[in-house]
C-alpha positions, 0 to 999 in steps of 0.5 A: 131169307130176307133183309130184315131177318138177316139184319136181326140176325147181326143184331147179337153179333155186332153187340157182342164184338163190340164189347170184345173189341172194346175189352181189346183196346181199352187194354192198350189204351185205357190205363190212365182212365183205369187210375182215374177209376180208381180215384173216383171209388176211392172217393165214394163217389158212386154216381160218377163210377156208374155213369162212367160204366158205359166206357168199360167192357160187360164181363169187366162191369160184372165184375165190378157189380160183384164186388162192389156188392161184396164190399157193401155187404159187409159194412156197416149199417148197409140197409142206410146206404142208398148204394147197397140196394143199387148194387144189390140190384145190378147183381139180382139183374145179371142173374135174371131175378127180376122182381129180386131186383125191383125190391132192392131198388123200391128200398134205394131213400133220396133225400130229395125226391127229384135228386140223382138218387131217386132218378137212379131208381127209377131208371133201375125199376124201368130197365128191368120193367122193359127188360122182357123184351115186349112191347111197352105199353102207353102206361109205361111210356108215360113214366118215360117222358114223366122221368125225362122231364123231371131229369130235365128240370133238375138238369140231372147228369143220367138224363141221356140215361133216360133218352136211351131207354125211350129209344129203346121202347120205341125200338120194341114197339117196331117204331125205328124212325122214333128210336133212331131219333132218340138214339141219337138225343142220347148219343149227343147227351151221353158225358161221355160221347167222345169215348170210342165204346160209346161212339163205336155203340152208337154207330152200329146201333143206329145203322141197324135202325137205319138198315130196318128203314131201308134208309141207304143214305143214313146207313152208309153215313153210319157204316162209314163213321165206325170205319173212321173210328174203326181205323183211328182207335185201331180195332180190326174187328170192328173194322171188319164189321162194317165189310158185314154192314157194306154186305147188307148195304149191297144186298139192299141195293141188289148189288148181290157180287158186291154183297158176296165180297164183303161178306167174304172179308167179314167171315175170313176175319172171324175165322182168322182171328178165331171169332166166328159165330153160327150167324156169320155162315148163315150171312155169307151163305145168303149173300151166296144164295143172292148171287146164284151160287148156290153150291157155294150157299150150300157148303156155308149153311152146311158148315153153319149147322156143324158149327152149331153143334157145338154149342152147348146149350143144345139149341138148334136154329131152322134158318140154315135148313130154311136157306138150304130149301132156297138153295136146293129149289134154285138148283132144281133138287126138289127132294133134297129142298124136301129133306131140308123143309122137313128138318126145319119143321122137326126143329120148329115144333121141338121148339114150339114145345119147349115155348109151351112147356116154359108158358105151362111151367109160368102158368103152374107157378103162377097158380100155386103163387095165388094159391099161396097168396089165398092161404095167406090171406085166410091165416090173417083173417083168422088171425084178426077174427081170433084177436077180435075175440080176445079183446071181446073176452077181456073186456068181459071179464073186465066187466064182470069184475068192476060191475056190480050186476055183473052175471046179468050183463056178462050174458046180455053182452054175450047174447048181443055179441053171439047175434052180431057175430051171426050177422057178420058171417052171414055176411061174409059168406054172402059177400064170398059167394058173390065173389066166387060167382063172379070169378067162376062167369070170367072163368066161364068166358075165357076159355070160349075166348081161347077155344076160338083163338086156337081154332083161328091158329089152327085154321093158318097151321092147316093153310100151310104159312108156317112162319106166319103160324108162329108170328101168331102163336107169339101174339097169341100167348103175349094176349093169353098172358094178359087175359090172365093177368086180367082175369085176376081183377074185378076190374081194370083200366080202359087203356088195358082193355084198348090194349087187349083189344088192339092185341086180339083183332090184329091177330084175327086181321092176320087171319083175314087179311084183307077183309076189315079195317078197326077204329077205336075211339075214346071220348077226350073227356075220359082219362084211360088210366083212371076209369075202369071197367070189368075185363073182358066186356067188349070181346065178345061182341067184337068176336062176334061181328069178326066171326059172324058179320064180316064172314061171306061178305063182299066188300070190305068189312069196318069195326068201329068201338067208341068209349064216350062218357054221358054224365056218370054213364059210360057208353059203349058202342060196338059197330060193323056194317057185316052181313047182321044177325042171321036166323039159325036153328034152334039149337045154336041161338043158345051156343051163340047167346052164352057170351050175352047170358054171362054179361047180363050175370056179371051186370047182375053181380057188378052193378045191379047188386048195388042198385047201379045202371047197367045194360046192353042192346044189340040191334040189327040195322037193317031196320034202319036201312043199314048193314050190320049189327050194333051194341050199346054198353052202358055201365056206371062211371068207376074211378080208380 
């Protein structure tokens, strides 16, 4: 197993004994702070006792949240009071109903809009907005810096609030010097700093940031900080935490004795005080492994998957059967190493099962929500068309009363109406079917998309690399997942589109390493966020120079897209310097020109049927001395 595993690895452990060792401490310590507690919810002084959150422990804060919330509930005019959508929404976020919880926050009034209140709800809306765990798309970090500058402004006191979540995204987009940076703007904001659970956070946070820049210097400083406070506030699991955190250190630096004897000290104290966890052995059974001892490494990993067993979920990890693999090979005993591969892979595919049967489940739900959302749709349109015509039939007979020719007009009127309504329907049904077209091309382009992503999955399953095999297939339901979405609209923004795009040849990058580099460029005249444009437009060609042009070449391939505005047209430009068209048998032109088929329909549909400019060109640049193939979109400008 390697440095960076393990330290994601300690990532659950860490956190989860930090608290303990909070909740410990703050017992003999804290009664003082408990009264002051109390005072502050006495006064209602409700911002203050959420900010003052971070110095108590999660099971304690839970609690409170619960409480809170029943108490609320039950007062009076509660639909006024900014703080009972607050806890309403802390408590739909402890029990992962997401969008629950951004609803009650949506309902949080201010009476300002910069004041604390309205921060408090935006940073609520953020957390759970960011609390999947993927990477945070440029959409969202703007909204980041957009809160932190107008929690500047207002000199707010959940500034450090709004620190600690950029860091965080940065975190989830794999940029650690960035999150390191901010981890520590927050830490210095934080009203709270000089409380040991804050510093002890602080500490072990930024050592992993550290650990994942291979930065030894930072990472000593900051084992050695949560030592000193370790040893100041009394905190012996902490203490024995940063013997774990020496473990990497030495691990990092080779030192593979010294890593075994603090890894020991760790896993002696877990055990003593009776707080071991499956990560523990794995850790210590590596150091083992490390230190070519793999007896030792052996015995750890084999009580690790005893341990596990225990838990009740039923869930099973393959990283003890991937360390028994290393250490069975380092002891020559090739078909026990063979006992273990196969185990591991028994437990990656029933995991992969469960992964897929949890994205068929989201996809069905989603199904059935747009389904839903149609018929609710088609109830208001008949509901509007149905009081349409109660108003025509009042008015009517209105007529007929007050005129004096009235069975002569009361026809005319019909007769009017009746033609109108012809029209109308005509109409609709044209302008419905037009739609449905258009719906049924993206449907037709989509699955020749997926059909191609999964053979590239399959082709990494057949050369063997498993683990790579599943960084691909979670890249891959990340991008399905977005195409979905996509596939929902008419159109989108072109920063969606740069995204999806990025996505998709990072994936075929990690299919042909090696073979071709990328470059997107977009016109600083263009604001990503405001033109659009109709999903899934540009893939197709970019498919095509990756599959086609680049294949059986023997230099290095380059992609290059470029979005530029010309007056109310935007140009798009798809080049590659590949090996160019090449002429194919008659029945395969056709396969392979379905993608420019269904692109000249949707211009057909999008554009053309409302008298708009749009076209492409596909050119082959031998003629111009060159390799490869390029393609020139034109499309009209469209703001949202």
């Amino acid at each position: 197993m390697n440095i960076t595993a393990r330290t994601a690895l300690a990532i659950c452990s860490i956190l989860s004994s930090l608290f303990i060792s909070s909740c410990r401490n703050q017992e003999k310590k804290s009664k003082g702070q408990q009264k002051a507690n109390q005072i502050v919810i006495g006064k209602k002084d409700y911002l203050s006792f959420i900010i003052a959150f971070d110095t108590i422990p999660a099971a304690k804060i839970k609690k409170m949240i619960y409480k809170e919330d029943s108490l609320l509930s039950n007062s009076e005019n509660k639909e006024a009071n900014p703080y009972y959508h607050y806890f309403k929404a802390r408590k739909y976020g402890l029990e992962k109903k997401r969008d629950s919880a951004i609803t009650e926050y949506q309902k949080i009034k201010s009476n300002k809009p910069n004041d604390e209140l309205a921060l408090l709800k935006t940073y609520g809306i953020l957390v759970q907005i960011m609390g999947n765990g993927s990477m945070v798309e440029s959409a969202l970090t703007g909204k980041i810096f957009t809160a932190i500058k107008l929690a500047e402004g207002a000199n707010s006191r959940l500034t450090y609030h709004f620190y600690d979540l950029l860091a965080q995204a940065y975190f989830q987009n794999q940029n650690e010097k960035k999150s390191l940076e901010y981890a520590s703007i927050y830490f210095e904001n934080h009203p709270f700093k000089s409380h040991p659970a804050v510093k002890q956070r602080y500490f072990d946070i930024s050592f992993l940031l550290a650990s994942r820049l291979k930065n030894f210097r930072k990472m000593e400083f900051y084992n050695n900080q949560a030592r000193i406070l370790a040893k100041q506030i009394g905190d012996s699991l902490a203490l024995s935490r940063t013997y774990d955190n020496q473990a990497q250190i030495y691990s990092q630096q080779g030192l593979s004795s010294k890593a075994v004897a603090s890894s020991k000290l760790y896993f002696n104290y877990l055990k003593r005080t009776d707080n071991l966890n499956d990560i523990a052995f794995n850790n210590l059974a590596t150091s083992f492994i490390r230190n070519n001892q793999p007896d030792s490494a052996i015995k750890y990993y084999k009580e690790g998957i005893a341990f596990e067993k225990n838990d009740l979920s039923g869930k099973q990890k393959k990283v003890y059967y991937d360390g028994l693999i290393d250490a069975y090979k380092l002891k020559g005993e090739y078909a026990k190493a063979l006992e273990a591969a196969e185990a591991s892979h028994k437990i990656e595919l029933k995991n992969n099962e469960a992964i897929e049967s949890v994205k068929v489940a989201e996809m069905h739900e989603q199904y059935e929500t747009e389904k839903k959302d149609q018929n609710i749709e088609e109830l208001k349109s008949r509901n509007k068309l149905n009081e349409t015509i109660i108003k025509q039939q009042r008015s009517s007979m209105f007529l007929l009363v007050l005129i004096f020719i009235g069975v002569i007009s009361f026809f005319f009127i019909v007769y009017r109406q009746q033609r109108l309504k012809s029209k109308n329907n005509l109409l609709r049904s044209d302008n419905q079917r037009l739609n449905v077209e258009q719906k049924m091309l993206q449907a037709q382009l989509n699955p020749h998309f997926i059909f191609n992503a999964i053979a590239n999955l399959q082709s990494i399953v057949a050369s063997g690399h498993i683990d790579e095999s599943v960084r691909y297939l979670k890249s891959f339901s990340g991008l399905l997942r977005g195409i979905l979405e996509q596939n929902r609209k008419d159109f989108i923004e072109i920063a969606e589109e740069v995204t999806s795009l990025n996505n998709y040849i990072q994936l075929q990058q990690m299919r042909y390493a090696g073979v071709f580099d990328y470059q997107i460029d977009v016109d600083q005249q263009l604001n990503v966020h405001e033109t659009l444009i109709p999903p899934m437009l540009i893939q197709p060609f970019v498919e095509n120079a990756i599959e086609h042009g680049f294949r059986n070449i023997a230099y290095k391939g380059l992609l290059l897209i470029s979005f530029v505005l010309k007056g109310d047209l935007l140009l798009i430009e798809v080049d590659d310097n590949g090996s160019g068209l090449v002429q194919k048998p008659t029945d395969k032109p056709k396969k392979q020109s379905l993608a420019q088929t269904i692109l000249k329909e949707r211009f057909e549909l999008l554009f053309k049927s409302n008298h708009q400019h749009a076209e492409f060109e596909l050119r082959d640049k031998k003629a111009l001395g060159c390799r490869g193939v390029s393609v020139e979109i034109t499309i009209p400008v469209i703001n949202d």
